[in-house]
FIKOLZA-1660 file (N, C-alpha, C; in steps of 0.1 Angstrom, whole numbers, plus 5000, padded with zeros to 4 digits):
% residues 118
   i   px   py   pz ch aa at
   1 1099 0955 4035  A  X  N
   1 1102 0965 4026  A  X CA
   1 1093 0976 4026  A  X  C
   2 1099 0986 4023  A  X  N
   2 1088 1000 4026  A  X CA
   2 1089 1009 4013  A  X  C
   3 1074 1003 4006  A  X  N
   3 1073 1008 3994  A  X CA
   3 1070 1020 3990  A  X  C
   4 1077 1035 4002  A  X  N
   4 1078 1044 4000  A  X CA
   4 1092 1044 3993  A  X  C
   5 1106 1037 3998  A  X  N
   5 1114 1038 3994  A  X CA
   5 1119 1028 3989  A  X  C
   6 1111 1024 3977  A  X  N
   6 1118 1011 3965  A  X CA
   6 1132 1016 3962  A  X  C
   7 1138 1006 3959  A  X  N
   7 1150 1005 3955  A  X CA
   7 1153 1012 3939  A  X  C
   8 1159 1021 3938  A  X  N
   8 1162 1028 3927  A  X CA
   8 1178 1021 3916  A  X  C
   9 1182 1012 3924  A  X  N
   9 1195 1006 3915  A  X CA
   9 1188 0991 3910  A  X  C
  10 1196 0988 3902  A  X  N
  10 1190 0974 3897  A  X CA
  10 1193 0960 3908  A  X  C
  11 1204 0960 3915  A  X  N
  11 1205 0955 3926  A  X CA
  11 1197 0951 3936  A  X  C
  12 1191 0965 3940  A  X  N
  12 1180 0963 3948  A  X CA
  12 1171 0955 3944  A  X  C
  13 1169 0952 3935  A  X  N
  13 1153 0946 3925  A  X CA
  13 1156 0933 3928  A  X  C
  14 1165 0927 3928  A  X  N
  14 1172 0912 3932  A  X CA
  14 1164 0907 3945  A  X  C
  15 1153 0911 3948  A  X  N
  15 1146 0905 3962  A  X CA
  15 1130 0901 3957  A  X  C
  16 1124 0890 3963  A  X  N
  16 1112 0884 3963  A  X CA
  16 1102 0894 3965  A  X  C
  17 1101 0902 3973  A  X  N
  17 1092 0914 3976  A  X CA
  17 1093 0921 3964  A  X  C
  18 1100 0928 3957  A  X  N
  18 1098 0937 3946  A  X CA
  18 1095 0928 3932  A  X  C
  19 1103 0915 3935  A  X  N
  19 1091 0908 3920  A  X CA
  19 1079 0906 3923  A  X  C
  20 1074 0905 3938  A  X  N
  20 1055 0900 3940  A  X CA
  20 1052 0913 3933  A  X  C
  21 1055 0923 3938  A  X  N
  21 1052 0939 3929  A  X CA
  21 1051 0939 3918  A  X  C
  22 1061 0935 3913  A  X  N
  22 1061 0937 3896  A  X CA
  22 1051 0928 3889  A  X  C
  23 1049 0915 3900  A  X  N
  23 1037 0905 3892  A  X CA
  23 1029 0913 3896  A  X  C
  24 1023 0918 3902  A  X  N
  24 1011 0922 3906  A  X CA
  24 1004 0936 3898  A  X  C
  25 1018 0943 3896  A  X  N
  25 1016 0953 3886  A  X CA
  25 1012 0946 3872  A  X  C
  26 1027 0936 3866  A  X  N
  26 1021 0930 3854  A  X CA
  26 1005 0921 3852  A  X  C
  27 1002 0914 3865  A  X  N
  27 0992 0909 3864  A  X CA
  27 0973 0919 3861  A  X  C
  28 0979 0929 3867  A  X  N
  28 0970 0940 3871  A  X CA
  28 0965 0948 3852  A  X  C
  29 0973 0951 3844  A  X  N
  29 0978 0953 3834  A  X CA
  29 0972 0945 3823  A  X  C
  30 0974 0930 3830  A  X  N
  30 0973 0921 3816  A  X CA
  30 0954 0919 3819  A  X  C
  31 0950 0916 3830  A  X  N
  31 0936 0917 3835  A  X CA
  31 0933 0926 3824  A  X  C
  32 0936 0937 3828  A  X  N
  32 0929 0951 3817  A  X CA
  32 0929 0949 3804  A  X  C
  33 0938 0944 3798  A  X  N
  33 0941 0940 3779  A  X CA
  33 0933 0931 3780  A  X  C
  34 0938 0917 3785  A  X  N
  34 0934 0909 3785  A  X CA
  34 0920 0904 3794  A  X  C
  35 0915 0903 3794  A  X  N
  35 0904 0899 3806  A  X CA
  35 0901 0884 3806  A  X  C
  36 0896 0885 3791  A  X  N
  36 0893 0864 3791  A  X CA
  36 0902 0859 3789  A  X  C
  37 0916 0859 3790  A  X  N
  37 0924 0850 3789  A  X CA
  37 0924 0845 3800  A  X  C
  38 0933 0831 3791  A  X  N
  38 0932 0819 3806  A  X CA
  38 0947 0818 3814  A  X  C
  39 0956 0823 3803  A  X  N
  39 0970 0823 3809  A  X CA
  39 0975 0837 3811  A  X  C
  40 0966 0846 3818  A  X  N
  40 0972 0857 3822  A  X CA
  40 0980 0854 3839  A  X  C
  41 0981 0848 3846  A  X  N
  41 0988 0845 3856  A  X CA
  41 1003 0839 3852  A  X  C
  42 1000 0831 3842  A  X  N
  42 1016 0824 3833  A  X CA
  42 1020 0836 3831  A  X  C
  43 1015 0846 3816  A  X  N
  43 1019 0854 3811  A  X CA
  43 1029 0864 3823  A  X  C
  44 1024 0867 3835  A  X  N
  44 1031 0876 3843  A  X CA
  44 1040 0869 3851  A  X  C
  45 1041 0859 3854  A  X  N
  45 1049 0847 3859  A  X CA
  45 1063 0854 3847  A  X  C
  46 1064 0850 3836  A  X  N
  46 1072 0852 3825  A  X CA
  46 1077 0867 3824  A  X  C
  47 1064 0880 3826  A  X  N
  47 1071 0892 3826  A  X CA
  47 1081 0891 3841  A  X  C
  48 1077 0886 3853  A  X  N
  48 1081 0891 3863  A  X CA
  48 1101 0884 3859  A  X  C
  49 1096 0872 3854  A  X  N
  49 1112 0866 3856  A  X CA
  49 1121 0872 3846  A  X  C
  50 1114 0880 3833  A  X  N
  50 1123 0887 3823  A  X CA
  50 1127 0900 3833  A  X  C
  51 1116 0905 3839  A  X  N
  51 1122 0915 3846  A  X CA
  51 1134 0911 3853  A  X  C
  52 1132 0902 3864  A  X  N
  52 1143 0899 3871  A  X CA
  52 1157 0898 3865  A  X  C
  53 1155 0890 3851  A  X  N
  53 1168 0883 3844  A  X CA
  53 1176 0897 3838  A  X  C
  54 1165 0908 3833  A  X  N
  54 1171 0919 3833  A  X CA
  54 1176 0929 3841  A  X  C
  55 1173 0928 3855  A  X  N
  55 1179 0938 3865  A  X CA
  55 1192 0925 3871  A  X  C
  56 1192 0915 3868  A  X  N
  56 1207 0908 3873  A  X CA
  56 1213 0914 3863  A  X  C
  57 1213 0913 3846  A  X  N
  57 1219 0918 3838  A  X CA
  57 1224 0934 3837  A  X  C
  58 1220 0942 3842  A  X  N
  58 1224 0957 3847  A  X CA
  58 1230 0958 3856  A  X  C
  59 1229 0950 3865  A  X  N
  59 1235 0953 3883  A  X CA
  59 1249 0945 3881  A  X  C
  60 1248 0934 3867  A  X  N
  60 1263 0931 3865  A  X CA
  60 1265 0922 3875  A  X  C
  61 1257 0912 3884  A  X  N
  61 1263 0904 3893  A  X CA
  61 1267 0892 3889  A  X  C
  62 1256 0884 3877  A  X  N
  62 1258 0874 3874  A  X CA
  62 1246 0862 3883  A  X  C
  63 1241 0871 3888  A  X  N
  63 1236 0859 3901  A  X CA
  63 1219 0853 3891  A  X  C
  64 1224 0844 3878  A  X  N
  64 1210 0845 3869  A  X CA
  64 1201 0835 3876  A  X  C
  65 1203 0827 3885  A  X  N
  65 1197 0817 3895  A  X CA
  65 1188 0826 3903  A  X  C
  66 1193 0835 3913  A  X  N
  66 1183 0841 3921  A  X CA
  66 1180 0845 3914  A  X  C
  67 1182 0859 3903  A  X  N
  67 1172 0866 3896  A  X CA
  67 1156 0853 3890  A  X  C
  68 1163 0848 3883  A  X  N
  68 1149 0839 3879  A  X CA
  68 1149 0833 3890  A  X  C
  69 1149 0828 3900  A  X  N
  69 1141 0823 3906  A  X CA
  69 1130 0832 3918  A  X  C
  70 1139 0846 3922  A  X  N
  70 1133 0859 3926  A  X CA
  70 1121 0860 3921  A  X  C
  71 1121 0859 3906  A  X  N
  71 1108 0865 3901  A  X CA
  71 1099 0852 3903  A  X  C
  72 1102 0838 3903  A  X  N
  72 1092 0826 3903  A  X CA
  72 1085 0829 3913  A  X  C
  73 1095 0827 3925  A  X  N
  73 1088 0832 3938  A  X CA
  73 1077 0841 3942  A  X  C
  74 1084 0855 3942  A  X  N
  74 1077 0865 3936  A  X CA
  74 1064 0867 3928  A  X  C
  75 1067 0864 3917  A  X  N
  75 1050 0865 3912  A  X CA
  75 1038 0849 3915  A  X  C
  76 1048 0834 3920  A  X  N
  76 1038 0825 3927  A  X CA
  76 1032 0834 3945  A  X  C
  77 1036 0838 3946  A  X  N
  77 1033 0844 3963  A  X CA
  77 1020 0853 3959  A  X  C
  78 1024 0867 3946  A  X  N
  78 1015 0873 3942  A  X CA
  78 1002 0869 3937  A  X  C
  79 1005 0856 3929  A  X  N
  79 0992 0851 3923  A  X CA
  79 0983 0842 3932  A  X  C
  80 0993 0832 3941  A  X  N
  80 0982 0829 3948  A  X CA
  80 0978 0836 3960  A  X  C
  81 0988 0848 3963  A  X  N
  81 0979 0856 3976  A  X CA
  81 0964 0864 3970  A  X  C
  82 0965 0870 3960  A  X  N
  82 0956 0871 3947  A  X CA
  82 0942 0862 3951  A  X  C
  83 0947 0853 3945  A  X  N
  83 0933 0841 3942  A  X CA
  83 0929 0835 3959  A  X  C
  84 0941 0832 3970  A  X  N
  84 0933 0832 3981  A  X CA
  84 0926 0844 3986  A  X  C
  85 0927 0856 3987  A  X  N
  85 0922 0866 3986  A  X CA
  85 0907 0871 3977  A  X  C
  86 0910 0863 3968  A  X  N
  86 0892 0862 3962  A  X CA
  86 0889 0851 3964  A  X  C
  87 0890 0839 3961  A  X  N
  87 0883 0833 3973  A  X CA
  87 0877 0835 3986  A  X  C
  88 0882 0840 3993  A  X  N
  88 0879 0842 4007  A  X CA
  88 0870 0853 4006  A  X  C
  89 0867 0862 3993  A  X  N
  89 0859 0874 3991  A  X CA
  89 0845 0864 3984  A  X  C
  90 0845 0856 3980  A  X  N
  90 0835 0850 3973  A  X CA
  90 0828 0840 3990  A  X  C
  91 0835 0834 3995  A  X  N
  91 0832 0832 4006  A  X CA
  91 0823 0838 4012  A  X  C
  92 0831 0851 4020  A  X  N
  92 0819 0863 4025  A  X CA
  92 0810 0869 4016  A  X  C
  93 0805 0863 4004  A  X  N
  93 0794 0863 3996  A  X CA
  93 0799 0879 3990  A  X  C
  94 0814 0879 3988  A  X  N
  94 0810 0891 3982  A  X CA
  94 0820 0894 3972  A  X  C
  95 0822 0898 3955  A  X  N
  95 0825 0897 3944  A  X CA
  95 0825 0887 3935  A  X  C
  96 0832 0886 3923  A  X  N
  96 0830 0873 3915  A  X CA
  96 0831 0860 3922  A  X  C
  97 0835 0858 3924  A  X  N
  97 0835 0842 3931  A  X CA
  97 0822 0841 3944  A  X  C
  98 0812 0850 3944  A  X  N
  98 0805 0845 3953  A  X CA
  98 0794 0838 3948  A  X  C
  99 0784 0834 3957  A  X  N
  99 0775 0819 3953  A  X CA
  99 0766 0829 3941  A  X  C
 100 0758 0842 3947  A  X  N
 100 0751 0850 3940  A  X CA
 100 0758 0852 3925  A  X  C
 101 0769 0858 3925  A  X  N
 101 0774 0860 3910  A  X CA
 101 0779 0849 3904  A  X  C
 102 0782 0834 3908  A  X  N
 102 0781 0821 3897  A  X CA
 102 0768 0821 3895  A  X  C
 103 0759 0824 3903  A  X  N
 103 0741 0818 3898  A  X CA
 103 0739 0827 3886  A  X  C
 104 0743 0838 3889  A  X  N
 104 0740 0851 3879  A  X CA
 104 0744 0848 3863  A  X  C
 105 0755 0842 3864  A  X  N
 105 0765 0836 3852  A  X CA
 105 0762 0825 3846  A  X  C
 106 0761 0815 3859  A  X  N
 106 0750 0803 3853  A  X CA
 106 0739 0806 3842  A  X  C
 107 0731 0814 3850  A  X  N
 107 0719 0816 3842  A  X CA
 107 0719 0832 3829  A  X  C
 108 0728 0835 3827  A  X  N
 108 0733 0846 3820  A  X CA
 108 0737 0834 3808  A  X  C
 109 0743 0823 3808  A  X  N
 109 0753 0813 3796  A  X CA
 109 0740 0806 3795  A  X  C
 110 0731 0797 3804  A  X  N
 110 0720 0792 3800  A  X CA
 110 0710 0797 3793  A  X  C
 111 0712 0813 3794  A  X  N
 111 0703 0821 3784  A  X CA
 111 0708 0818 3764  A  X  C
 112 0723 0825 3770  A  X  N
 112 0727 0826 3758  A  X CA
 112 0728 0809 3748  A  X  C
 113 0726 0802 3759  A  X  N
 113 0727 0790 3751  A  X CA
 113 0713 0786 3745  A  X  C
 114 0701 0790 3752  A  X  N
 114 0685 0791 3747  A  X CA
 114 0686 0796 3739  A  X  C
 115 0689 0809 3736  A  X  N
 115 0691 0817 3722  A  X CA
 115 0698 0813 3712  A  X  C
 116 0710 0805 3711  A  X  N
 116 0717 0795 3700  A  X CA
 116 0711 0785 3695  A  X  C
 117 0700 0778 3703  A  X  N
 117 0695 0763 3703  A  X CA
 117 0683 0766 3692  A  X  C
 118 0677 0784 3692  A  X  N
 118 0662 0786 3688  A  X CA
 118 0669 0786 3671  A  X  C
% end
């Protein structure tokens, strides 16, 4: 798919590529509101499939199986290409998931926990 020319009908939206999009946009989104939540991956999981259930509903096909399942697909591909993608960045020792910034955290919570204890 060539995301210079996204699909402009609701029809089009009916494909696994443009829901990983829409998770990745909703997930990108809820990060920002949300940061410490723990079900922000569910939460977009859910926008991506409302989205879906709503573009079968406009395009008038009826097809409410692929739509929701478009979007399961869709935003599972997005989330875990996502988290294997940091992973493999924590690996190469470099962003949150690397060995340096859990040590940092570690001892960032074992502070704050000295300070509760006093």
């Amino acid at each position: 798919m060539d995301f210079l020319n996204l699909p402009l009908d609701p029809a089009g939206f009916l494909d696994i590529r443009v829901a990983g999009f829409v998770a990745i946009i909703a997930s990108q989104w809820l990060k920002k509101y949300l940061p410490d939540w723990r079900f922000t991956s569910l939460l977009a999981l859910g926008v991506t499939v409302i989205v879906q259930i709503i573009t079968v509903a406009l395009a008038g096909s009826g097809a409410w199986f692929q739509g929701a399942w478009a979007g399961v697909l869709g935003a599972s591909l997005a989330t875990f290409g996502y988290e294997a993608l940091m992973n493999l960045a924590g690996v190469a020792g470099v962003g949150p998931r690397s060995e340096e910034a859990i040590i940092a955290k570690a001892q960032e919570l074992a502070e704050e926990i000295a300070k509760k204890a006093k």
